[in-house]
N, CA, C and O atoms as a GROMACS GRO file, in nm:
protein
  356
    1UNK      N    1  -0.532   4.913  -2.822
    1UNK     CA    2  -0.452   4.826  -2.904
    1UNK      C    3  -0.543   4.716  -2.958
    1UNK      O    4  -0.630   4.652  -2.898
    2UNK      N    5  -0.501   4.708  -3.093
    2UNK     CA    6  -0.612   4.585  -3.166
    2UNK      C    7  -0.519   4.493  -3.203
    2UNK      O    8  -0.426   4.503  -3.284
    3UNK      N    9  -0.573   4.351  -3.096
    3UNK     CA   10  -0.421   4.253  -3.124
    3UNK      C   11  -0.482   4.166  -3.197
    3UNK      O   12  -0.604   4.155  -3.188
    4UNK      N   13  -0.405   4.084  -3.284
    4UNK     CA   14  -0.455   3.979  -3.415
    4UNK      C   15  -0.516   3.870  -3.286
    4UNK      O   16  -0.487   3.863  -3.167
    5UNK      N   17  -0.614   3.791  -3.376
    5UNK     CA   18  -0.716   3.701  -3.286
    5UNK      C   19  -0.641   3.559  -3.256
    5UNK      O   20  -0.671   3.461  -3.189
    6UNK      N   21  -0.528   3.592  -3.338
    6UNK     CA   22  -0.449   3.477  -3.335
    6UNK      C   23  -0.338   3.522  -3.241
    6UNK      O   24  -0.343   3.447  -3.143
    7UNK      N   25  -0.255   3.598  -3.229
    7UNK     CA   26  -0.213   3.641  -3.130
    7UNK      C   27  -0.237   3.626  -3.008
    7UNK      O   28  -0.168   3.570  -2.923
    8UNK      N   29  -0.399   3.706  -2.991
    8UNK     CA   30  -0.414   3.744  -2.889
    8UNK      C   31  -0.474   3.597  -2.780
    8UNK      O   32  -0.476   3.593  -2.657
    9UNK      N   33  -0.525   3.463  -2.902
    9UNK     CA   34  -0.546   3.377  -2.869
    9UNK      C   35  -0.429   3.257  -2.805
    9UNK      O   36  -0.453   3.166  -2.726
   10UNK      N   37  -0.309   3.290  -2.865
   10UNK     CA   38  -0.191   3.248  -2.840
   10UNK      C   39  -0.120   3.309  -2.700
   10UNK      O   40  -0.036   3.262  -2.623
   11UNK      N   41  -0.181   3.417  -2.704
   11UNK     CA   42  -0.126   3.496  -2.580
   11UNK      C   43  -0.163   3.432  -2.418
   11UNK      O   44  -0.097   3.384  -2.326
   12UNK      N   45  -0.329   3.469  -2.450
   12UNK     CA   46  -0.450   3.400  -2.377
   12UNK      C   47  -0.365   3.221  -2.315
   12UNK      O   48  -0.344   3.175  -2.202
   13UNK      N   49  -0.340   3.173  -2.439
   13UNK     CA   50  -0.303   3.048  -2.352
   13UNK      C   51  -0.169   3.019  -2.247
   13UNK      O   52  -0.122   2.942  -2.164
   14UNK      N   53  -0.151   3.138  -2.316
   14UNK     CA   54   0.027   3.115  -2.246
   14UNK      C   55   0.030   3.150  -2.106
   14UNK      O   56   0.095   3.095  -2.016
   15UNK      N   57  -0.066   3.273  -2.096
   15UNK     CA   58  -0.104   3.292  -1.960
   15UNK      C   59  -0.182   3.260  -1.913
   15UNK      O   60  -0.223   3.335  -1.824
   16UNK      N   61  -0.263   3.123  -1.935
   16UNK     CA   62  -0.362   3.020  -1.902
   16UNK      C   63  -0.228   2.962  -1.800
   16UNK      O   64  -0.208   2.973  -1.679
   17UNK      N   65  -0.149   2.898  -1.910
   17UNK     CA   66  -0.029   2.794  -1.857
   17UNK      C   67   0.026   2.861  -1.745
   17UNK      O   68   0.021   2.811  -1.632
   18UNK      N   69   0.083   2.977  -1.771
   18UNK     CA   70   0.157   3.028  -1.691
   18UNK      C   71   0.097   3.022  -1.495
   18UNK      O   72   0.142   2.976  -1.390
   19UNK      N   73  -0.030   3.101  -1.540
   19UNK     CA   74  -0.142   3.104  -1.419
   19UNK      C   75  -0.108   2.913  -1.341
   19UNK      O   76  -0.071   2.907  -1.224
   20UNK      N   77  -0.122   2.805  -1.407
   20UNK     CA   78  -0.104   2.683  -1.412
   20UNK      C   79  -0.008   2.680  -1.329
   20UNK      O   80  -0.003   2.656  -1.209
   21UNK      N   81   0.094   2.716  -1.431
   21UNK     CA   82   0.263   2.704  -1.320
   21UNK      C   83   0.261   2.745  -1.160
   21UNK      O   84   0.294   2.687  -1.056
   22UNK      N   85   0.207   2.871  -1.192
   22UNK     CA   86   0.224   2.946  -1.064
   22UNK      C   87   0.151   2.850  -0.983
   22UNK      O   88   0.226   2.799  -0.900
   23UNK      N   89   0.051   2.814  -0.978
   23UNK     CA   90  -0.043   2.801  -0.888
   23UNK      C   91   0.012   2.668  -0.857
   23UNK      O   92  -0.024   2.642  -0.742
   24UNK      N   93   0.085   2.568  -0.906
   24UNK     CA   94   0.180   2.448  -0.877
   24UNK      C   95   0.257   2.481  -0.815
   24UNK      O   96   0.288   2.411  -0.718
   25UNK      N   97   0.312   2.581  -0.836
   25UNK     CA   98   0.474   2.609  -0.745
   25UNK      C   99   0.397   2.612  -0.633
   25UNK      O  100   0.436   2.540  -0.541
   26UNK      N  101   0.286   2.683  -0.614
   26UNK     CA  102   0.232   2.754  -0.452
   26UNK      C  103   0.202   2.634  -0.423
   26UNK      O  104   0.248   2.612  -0.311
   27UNK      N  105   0.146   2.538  -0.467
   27UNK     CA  106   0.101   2.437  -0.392
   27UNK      C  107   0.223   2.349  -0.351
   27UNK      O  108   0.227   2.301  -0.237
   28UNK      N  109   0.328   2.325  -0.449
   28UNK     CA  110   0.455   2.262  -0.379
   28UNK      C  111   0.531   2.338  -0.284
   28UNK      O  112   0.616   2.266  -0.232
   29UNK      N  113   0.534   2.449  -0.245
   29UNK     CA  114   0.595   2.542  -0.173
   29UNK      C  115   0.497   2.515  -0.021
   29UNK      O  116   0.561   2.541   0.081
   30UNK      N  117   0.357   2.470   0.001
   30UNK     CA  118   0.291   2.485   0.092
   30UNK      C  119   0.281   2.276   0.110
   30UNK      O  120   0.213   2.224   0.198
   31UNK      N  121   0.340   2.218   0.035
   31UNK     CA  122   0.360   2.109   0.024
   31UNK      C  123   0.526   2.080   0.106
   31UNK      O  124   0.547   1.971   0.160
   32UNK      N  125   0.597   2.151   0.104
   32UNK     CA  126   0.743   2.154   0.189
   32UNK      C  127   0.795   2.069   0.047
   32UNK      O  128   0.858   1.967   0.074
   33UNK      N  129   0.781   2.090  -0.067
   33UNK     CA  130   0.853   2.010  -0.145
   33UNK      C  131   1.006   2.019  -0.162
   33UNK      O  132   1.037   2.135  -0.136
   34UNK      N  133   1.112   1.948  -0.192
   34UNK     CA  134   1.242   1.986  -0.206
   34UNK      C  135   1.273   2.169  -0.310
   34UNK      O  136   1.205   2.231  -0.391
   35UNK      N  137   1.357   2.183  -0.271
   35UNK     CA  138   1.409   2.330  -0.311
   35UNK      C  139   1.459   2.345  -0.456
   35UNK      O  140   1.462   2.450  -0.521
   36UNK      N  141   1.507   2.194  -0.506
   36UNK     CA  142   1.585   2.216  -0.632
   36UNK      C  143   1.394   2.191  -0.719
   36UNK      O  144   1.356   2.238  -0.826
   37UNK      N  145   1.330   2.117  -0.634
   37UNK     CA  146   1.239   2.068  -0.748
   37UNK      C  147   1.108   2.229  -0.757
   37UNK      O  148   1.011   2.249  -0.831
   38UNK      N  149   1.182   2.328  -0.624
   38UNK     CA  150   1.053   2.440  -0.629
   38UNK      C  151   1.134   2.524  -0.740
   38UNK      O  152   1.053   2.582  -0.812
   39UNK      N  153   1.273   2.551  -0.780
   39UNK     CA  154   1.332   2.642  -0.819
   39UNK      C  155   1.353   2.607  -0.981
   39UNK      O  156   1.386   2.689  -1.066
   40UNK      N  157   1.320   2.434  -1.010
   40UNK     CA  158   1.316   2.400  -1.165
   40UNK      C  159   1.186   2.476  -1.188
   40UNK      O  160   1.196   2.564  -1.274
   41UNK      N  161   1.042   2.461  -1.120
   41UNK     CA  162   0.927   2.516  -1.138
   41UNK      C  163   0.965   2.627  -1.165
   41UNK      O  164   0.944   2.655  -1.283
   42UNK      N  165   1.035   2.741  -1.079
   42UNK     CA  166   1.006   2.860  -1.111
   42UNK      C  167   1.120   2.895  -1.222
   42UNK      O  168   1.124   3.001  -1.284
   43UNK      N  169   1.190   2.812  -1.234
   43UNK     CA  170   1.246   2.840  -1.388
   43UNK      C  171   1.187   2.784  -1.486
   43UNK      O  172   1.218   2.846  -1.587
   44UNK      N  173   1.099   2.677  -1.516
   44UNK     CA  174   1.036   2.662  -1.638
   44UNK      C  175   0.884   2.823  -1.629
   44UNK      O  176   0.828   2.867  -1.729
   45UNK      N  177   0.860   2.868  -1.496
   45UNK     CA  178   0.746   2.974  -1.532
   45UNK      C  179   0.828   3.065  -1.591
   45UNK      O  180   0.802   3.070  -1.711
   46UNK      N  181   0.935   3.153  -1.555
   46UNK     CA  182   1.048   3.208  -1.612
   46UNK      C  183   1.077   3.220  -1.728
   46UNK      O  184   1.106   3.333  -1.767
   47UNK      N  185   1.079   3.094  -1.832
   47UNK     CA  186   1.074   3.071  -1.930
   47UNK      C  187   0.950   3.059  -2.011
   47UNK      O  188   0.953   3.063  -2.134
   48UNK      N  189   0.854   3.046  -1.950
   48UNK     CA  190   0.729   3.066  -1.997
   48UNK      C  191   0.679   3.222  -2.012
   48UNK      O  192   0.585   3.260  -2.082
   49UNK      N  193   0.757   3.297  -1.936
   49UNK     CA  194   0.692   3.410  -1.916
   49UNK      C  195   0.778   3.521  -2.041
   49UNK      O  196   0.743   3.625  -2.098
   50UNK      N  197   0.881   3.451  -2.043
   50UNK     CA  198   0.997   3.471  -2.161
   50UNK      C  199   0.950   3.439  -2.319
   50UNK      O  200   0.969   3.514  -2.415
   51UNK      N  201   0.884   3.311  -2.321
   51UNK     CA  202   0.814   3.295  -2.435
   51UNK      C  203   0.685   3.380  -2.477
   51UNK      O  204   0.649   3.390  -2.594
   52UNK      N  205   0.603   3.455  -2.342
   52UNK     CA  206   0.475   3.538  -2.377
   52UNK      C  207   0.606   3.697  -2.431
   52UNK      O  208   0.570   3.766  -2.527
   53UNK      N  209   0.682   3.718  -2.391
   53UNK     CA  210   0.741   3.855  -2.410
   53UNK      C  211   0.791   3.800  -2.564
   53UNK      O  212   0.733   3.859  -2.655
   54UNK      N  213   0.868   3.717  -2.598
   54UNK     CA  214   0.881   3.715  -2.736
   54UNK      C  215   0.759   3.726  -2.805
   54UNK      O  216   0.762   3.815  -2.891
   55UNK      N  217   0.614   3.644  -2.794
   55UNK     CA  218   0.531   3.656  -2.848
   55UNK      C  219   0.438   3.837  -2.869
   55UNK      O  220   0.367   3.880  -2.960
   56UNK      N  221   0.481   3.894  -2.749
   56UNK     CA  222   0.423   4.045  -2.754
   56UNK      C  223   0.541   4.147  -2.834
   56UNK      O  224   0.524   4.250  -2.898
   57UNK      N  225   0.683   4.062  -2.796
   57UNK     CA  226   0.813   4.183  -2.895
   57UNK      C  227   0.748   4.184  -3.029
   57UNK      O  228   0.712   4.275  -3.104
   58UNK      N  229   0.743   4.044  -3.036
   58UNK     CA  230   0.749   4.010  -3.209
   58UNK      C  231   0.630   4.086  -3.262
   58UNK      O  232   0.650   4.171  -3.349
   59UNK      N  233   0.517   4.064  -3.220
   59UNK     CA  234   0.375   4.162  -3.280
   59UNK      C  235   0.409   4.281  -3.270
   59UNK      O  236   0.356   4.361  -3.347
   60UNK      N  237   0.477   4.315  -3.200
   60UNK     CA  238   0.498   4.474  -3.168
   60UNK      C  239   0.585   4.514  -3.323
   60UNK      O  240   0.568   4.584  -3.423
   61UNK      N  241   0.682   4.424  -3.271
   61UNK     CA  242   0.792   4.491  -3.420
   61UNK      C  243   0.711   4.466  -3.566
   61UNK      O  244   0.728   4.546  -3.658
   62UNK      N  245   0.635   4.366  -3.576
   62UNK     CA  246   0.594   4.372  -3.699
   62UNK      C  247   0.487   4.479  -3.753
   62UNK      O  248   0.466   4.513  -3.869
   63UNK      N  249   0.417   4.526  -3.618
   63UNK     CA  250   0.333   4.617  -3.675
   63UNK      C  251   0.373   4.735  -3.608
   63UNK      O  252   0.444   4.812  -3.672
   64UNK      N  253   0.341   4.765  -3.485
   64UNK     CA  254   0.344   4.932  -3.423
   64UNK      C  255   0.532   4.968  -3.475
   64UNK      O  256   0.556   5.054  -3.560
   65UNK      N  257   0.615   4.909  -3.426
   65UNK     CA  258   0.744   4.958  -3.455
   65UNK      C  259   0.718   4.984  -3.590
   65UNK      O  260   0.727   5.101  -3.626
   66UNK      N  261   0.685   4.896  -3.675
   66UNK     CA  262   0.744   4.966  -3.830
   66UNK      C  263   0.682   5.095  -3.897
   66UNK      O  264   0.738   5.170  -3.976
   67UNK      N  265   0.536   5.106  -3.841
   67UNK     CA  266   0.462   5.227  -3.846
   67UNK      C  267   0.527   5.349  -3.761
   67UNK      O  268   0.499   5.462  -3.799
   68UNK      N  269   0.629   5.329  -3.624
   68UNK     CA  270   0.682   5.428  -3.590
   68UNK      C  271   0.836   5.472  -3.592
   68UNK      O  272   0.902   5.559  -3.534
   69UNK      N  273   0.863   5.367  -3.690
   69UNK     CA  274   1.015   5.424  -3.712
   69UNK      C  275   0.951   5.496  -3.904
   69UNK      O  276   1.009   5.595  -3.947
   70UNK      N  277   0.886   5.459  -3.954
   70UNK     CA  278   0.861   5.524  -4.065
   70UNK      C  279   0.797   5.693  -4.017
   70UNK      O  280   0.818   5.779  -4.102
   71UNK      N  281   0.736   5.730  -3.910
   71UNK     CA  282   0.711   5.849  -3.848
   71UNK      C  283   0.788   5.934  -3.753
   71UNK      O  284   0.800   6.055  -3.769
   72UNK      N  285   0.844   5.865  -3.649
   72UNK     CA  286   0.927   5.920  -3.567
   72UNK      C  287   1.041   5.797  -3.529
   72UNK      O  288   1.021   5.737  -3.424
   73UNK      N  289   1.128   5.768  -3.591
   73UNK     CA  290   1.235   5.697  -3.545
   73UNK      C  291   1.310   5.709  -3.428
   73UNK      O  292   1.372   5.612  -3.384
   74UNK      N  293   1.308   5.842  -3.363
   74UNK     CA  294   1.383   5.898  -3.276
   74UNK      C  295   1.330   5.802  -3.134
   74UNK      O  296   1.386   5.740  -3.043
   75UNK      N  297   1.184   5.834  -3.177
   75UNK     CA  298   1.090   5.737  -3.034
   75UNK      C  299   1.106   5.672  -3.086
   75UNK      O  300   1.196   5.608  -3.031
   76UNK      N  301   1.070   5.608  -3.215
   76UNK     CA  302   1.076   5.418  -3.188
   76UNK      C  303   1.213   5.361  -3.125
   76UNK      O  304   1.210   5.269  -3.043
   77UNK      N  305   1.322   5.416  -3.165
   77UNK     CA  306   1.455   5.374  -3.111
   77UNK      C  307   1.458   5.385  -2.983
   77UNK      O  308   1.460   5.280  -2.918
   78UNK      N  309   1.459   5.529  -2.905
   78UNK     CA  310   1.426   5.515  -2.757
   78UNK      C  311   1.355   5.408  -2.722
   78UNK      O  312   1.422   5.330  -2.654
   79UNK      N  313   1.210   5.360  -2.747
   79UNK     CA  314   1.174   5.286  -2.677
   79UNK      C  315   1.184   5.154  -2.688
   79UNK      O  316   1.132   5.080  -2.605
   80UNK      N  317   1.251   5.111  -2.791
   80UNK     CA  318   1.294   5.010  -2.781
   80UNK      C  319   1.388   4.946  -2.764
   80UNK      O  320   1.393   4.825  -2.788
   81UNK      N  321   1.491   5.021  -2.715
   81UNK     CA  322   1.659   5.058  -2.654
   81UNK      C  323   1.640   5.057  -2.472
   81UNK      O  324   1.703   4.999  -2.384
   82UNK      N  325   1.507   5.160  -2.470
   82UNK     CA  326   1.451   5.166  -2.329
   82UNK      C  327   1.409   4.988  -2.285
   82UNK      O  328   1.455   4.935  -2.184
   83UNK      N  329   1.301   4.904  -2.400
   83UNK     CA  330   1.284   4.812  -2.300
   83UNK      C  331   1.389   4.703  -2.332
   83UNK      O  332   1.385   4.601  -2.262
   84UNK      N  333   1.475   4.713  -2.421
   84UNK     CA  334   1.604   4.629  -2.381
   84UNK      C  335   1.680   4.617  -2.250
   84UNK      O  336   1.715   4.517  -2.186
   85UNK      N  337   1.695   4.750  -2.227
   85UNK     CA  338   1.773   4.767  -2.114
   85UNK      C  339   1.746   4.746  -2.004
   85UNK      O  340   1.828   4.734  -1.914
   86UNK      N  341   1.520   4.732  -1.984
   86UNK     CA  342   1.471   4.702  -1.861
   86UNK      C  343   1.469   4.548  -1.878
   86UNK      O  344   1.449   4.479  -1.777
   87UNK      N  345   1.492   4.482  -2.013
   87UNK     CA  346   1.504   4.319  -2.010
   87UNK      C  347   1.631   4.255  -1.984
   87UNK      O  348   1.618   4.134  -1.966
   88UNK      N  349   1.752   4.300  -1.975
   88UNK     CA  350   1.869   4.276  -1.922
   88UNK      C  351   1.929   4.397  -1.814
   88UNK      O  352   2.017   4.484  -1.813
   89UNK      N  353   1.824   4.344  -1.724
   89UNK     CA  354   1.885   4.434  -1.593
   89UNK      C  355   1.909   4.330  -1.475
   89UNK      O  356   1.954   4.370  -1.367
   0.00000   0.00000   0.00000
């Protein structure tokens, strides 16, 4: 896969941050920190990790999807019906 440099640079940071988050939560978790303040952490990584999947849907649909519903629609629909269904499970 050849991802745009801008993309892939946008990507890169998100899972800079993300790596960030995590490694905070572990340290407040080995810190005995309160429970509501470990579980906001792991919902803002949550949401961070939510913002890298929009950033990989969206490249996807603009380029590989439109090249494979113009060839095989049958797969592009499957698989993108497929990872709906593994994103609201």
């Amino acid at each position: 896969m050849n991802m745009d440099k801008s993309v892939k640079a946008q990507a890169q940071k998100r899972i800079n941050i993300i790596k960030g988050q995590l490694d905070g939560l572990l340290k407040m978790i080995e810190e005995g920190k309160y429970c509501v303040d470990l579980l906001n952490q792991s919902l803002a990584i949550q949401n961070s990790i939510k913002s890298l999947d929009t950033l990989l849907l969206e490249r996807h649909l603009k380029t590989h999807a439109v090249d494979q519903f113009q060839h095989d629609a049958d797969k592009a629909s499957k698989e993108l019906l497929e990872l709906f269904k593994r994103a609201h499970r």
